[in-house]
C-alpha positions as MATLAB code, in Angstrom:
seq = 'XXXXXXXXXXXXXXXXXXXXXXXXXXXXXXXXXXXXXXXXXXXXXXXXXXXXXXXXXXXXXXXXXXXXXXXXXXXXXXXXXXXXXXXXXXXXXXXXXXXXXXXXXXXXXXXXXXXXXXXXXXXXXXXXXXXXXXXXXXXXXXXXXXXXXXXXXXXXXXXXXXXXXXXXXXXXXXXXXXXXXXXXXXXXXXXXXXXXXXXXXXXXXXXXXXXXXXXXXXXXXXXXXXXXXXXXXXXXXXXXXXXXXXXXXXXXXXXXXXXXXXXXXXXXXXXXXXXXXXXXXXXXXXXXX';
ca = [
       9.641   -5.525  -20.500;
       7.886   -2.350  -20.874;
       8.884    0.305  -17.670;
       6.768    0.120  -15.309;
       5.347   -2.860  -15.968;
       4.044   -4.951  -12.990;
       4.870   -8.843  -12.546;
       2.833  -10.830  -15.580;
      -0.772  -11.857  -14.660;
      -1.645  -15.160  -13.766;
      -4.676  -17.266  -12.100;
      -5.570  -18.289   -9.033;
      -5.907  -15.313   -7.193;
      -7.110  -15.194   -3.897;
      -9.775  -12.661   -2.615;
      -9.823  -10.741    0.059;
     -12.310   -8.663    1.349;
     -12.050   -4.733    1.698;
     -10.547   -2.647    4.540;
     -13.268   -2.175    6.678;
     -14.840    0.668    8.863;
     -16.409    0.387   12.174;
     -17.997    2.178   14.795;
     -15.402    4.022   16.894;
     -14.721    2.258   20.736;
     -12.469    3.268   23.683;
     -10.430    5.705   22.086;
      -7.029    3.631   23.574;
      -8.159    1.187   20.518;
      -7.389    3.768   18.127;
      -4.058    5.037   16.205;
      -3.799    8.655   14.726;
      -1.792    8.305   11.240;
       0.738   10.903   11.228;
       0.564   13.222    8.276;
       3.547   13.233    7.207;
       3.101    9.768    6.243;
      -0.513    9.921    4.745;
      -0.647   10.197    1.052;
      -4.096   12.067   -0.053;
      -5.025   10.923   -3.697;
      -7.782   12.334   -5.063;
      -9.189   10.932   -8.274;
     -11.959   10.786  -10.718;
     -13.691    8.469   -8.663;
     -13.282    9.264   -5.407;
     -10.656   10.098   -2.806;
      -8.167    7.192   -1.453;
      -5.811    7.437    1.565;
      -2.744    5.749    1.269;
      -0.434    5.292    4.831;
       3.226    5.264    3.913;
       5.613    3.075    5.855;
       8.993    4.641    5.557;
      10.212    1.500    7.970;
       9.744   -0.592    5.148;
      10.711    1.520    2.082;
      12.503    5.100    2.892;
      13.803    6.058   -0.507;
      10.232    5.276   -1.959;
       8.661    6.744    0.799;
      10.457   10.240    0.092;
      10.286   10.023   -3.460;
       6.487   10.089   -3.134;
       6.679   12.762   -0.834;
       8.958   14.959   -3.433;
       6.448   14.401   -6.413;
       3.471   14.931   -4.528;
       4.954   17.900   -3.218;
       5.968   19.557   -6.671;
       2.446   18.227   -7.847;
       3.764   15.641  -10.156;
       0.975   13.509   -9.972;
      -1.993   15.648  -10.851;
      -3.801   14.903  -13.832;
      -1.529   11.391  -14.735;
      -4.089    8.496  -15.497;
      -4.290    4.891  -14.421;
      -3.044    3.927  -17.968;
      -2.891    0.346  -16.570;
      -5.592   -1.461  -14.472;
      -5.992   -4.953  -14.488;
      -9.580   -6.872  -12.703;
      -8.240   -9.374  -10.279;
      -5.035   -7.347   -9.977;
      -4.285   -3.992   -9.813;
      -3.914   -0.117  -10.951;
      -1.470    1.508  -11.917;
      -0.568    5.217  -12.416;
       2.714    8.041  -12.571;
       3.502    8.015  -15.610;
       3.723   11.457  -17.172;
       3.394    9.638  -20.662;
       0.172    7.507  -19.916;
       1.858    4.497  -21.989;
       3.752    2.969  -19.455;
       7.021    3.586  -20.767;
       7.004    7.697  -18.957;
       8.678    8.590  -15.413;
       9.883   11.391  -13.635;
      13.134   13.783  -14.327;
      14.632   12.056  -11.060;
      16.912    9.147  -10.567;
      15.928    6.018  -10.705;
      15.489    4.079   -6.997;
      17.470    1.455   -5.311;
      15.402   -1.176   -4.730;
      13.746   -1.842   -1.251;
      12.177   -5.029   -1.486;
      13.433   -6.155    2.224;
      14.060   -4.280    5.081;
      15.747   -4.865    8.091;
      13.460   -5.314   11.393;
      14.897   -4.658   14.891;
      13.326   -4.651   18.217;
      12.161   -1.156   18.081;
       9.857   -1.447   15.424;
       6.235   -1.197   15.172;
       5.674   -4.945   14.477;
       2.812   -7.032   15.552;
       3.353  -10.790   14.699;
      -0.578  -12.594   14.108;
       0.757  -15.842   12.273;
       3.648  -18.290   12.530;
       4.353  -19.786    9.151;
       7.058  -22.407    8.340;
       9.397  -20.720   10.707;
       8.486  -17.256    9.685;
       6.727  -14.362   11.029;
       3.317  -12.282    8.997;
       1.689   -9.350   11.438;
       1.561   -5.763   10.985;
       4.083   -2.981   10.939;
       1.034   -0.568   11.372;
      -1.350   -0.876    8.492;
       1.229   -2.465    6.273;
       1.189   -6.431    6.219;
       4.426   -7.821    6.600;
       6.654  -11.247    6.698;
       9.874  -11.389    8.655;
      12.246  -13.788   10.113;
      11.262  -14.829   13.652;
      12.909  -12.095   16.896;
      14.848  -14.969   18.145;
      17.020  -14.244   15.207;
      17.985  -11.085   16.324;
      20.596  -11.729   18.495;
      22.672  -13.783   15.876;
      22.786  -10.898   13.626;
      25.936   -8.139   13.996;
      22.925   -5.384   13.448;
      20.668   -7.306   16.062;
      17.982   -7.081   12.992;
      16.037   -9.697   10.630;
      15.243   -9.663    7.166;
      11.086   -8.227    6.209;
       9.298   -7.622    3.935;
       5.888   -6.650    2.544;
       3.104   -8.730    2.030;
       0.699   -7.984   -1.575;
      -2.703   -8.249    0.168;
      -4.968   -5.938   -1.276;
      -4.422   -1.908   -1.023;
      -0.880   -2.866   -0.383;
       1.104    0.571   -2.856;
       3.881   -1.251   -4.546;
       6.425    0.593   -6.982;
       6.437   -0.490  -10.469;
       9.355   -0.992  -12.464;
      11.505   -2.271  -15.432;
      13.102   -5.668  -16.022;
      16.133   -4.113  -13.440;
      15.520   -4.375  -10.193;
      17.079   -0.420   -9.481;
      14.691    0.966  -12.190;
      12.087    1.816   -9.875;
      11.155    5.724  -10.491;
       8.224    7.408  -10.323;
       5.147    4.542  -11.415;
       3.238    3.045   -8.623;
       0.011    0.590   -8.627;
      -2.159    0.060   -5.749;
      -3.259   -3.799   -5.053;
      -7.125   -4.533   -6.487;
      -6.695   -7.853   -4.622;
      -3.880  -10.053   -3.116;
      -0.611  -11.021   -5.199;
       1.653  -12.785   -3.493;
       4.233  -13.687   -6.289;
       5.193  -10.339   -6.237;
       6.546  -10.214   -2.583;
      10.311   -9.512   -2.390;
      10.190   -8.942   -6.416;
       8.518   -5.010   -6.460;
       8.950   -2.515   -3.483;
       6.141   -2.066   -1.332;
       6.136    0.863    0.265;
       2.600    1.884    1.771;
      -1.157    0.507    2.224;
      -4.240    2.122    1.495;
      -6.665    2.436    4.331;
      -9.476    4.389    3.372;
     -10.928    3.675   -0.321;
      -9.750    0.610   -1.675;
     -13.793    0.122   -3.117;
     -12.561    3.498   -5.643;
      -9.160    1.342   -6.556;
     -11.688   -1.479   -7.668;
     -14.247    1.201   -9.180;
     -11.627    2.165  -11.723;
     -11.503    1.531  -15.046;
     -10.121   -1.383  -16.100;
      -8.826   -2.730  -19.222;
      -9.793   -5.664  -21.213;
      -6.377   -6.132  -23.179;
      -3.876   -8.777  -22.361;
      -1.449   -5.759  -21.712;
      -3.707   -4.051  -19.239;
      -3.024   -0.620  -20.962;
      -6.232    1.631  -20.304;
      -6.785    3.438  -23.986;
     -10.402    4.480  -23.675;
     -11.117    7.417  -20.886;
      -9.001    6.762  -18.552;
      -9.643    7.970  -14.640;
      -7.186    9.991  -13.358;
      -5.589   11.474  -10.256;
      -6.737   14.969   -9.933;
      -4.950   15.379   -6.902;
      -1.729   13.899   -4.934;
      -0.746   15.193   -1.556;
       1.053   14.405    1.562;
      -1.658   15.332    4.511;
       0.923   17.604    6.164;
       1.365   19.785    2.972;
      -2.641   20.166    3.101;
      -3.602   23.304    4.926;
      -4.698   21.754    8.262;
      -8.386   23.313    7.835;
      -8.995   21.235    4.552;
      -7.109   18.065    5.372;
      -8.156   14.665    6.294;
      -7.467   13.030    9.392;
      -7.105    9.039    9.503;
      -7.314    7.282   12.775;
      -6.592    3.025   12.183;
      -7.151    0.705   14.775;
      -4.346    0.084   16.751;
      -2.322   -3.273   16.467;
      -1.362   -2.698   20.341;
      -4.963   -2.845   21.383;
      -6.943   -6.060   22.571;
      -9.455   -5.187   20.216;
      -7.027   -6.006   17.776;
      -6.159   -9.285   19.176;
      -9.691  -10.054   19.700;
     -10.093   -9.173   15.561;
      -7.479  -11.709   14.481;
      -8.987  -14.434   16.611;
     -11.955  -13.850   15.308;
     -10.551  -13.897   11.976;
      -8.919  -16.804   12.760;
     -11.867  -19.152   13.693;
     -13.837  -17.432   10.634;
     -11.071  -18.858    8.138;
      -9.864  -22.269    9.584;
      -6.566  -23.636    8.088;
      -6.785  -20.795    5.017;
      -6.156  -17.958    7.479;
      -4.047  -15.249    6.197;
      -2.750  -11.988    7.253;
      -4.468  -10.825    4.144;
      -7.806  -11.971    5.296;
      -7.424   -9.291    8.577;
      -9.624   -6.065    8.099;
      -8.084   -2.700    9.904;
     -10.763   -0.528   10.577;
     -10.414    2.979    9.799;
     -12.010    6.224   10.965;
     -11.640    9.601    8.596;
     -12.795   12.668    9.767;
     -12.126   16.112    8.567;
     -12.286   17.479    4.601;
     -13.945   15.578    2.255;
     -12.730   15.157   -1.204;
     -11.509   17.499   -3.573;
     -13.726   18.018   -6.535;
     -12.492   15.878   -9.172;
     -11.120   17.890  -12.507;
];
């Protein structure tokens, strides 16, 4: 398998629609991201803002902090973007087969989930759990598992709806490095197989605006867009930086959105199908290169 290459294609994928924006309410209803977990990527076609959930996926989580730090990303192309699927970018070759001078990752496809964290449960599945652990969409084993485990934790683990930032990798599962691809729409064959490690919340309409290829390999060889730009918000002076507020999944505005949700998709609901609304305020964009 080439590095870096994402879980094969296949049919049958499911769409969702985009993360949404709405109309700010009582101001209770809203969640400030903190900037030390939003990732800034500006590209050729726009700007995208990507929360990072270092519950889910710490070593990932840092290692996009350290190469968005040093500036690794800036310039790299999405040398592989498939319709239907997704985009994917970091690698310093642009061939898929390029990564950074840094060790490769342990995998994080699970995590454990205790009481403490952030987790907002909006379906029941076959004895499973799918909510929220802020904007990233989760499955887990149910609480009431918790107390027959020595760490007083259960197993979770993303969920590939769309936006979801997964980290790409070789045929090893500990080859992870510095490739990622952002979800273009919802994959769920590669839960628990690829390490999912943020969502975007503001711009998935750029992920689907990229290029994409027409090859069975999904290599982009034609122009290319690119990331002129990769930043963690708190590294951004605070004058020129973006500020992302998400609706919170504590709020009854929330609860009233997944009902609604609910009755809107019948027996096909999914945690997929649930829109966070987003509010961005501050800097705009950087000009693209």
């Amino acid at each position: 398998m080439v590095r870096g290459a994402v879980f094969a294609l296949a049919l049958g994928l499911l769409a969702s629609p985009c993360l949404a924006q709405t109309a700010p309410s009582a101001a209770d209803d809203w969640r400030t991201v903190s900037a030390d977990n939003l990732l800034v990527l500006d590209t050729s076609r726009g700007r995208v803002l990507v929360e990072m959930s270092p519950e889910a996926a710490p070593l990932h989580v840092e290692r996009m902090r350290l190469l968005a730090g040093r500036g690794f990303f800036d310039g790299l192309t999405f040398h592989r973007v498939i319709d239907w699927f997704m985009a994917q970018t970091g690698d310093p070759l642009g061939t898929g087969e390029g990564q950074s001078a840094y060790p490769d990752l342990t995998a994080e496809f699970t995590f454990r989930r205790g009481p403490q964290t952030p987790f907002v449960p909006v379906a029941q599945p076959q004895g499973s759990m799918t909510g929220f652990m802020n904007a990233l969409p989760i499955e887990t084993q149910p609480d009431a598992l918790m107390g027959r485990t020595p760490d007083g934790k259960v197993h979770a683990w993303g969920i590939y709806c769309p936006g979801v930032a997964g980290m790409a990798r070789g045929d090893a599962n500990d080859s992870a490095n510095s490739q990622f691809f952002l979800m273009r729409q919802a994959y769920p064959s590669l839960d628990k197989r690829y390490t999912a490690w943020g969502r975007v919340i503001d711009g998935l309409s750029v992920i689907r605006a990229l290029k994409a290829s027409g090859t069975p390999d999904g290599l982009v060889a034609d122009s290319p867009d690119r990331l002129t730009r990769v930043r963690v918000a708190a590294d951004i002076p605070e004058a020129e930086r973006p500020t992302a507020q998400m609706l919170s999944t504590a709020s009854a505005r929330f609860q009233a959105l997944v009902a609604e949700t609910r009755q809107s998709r019948g027996a096909d609901f999914s945690v997929c199908d649930i829109d966070l609304p987003v509010q961005v305020s501050g800097a705009q964009a950087a000009p693209a290169a």
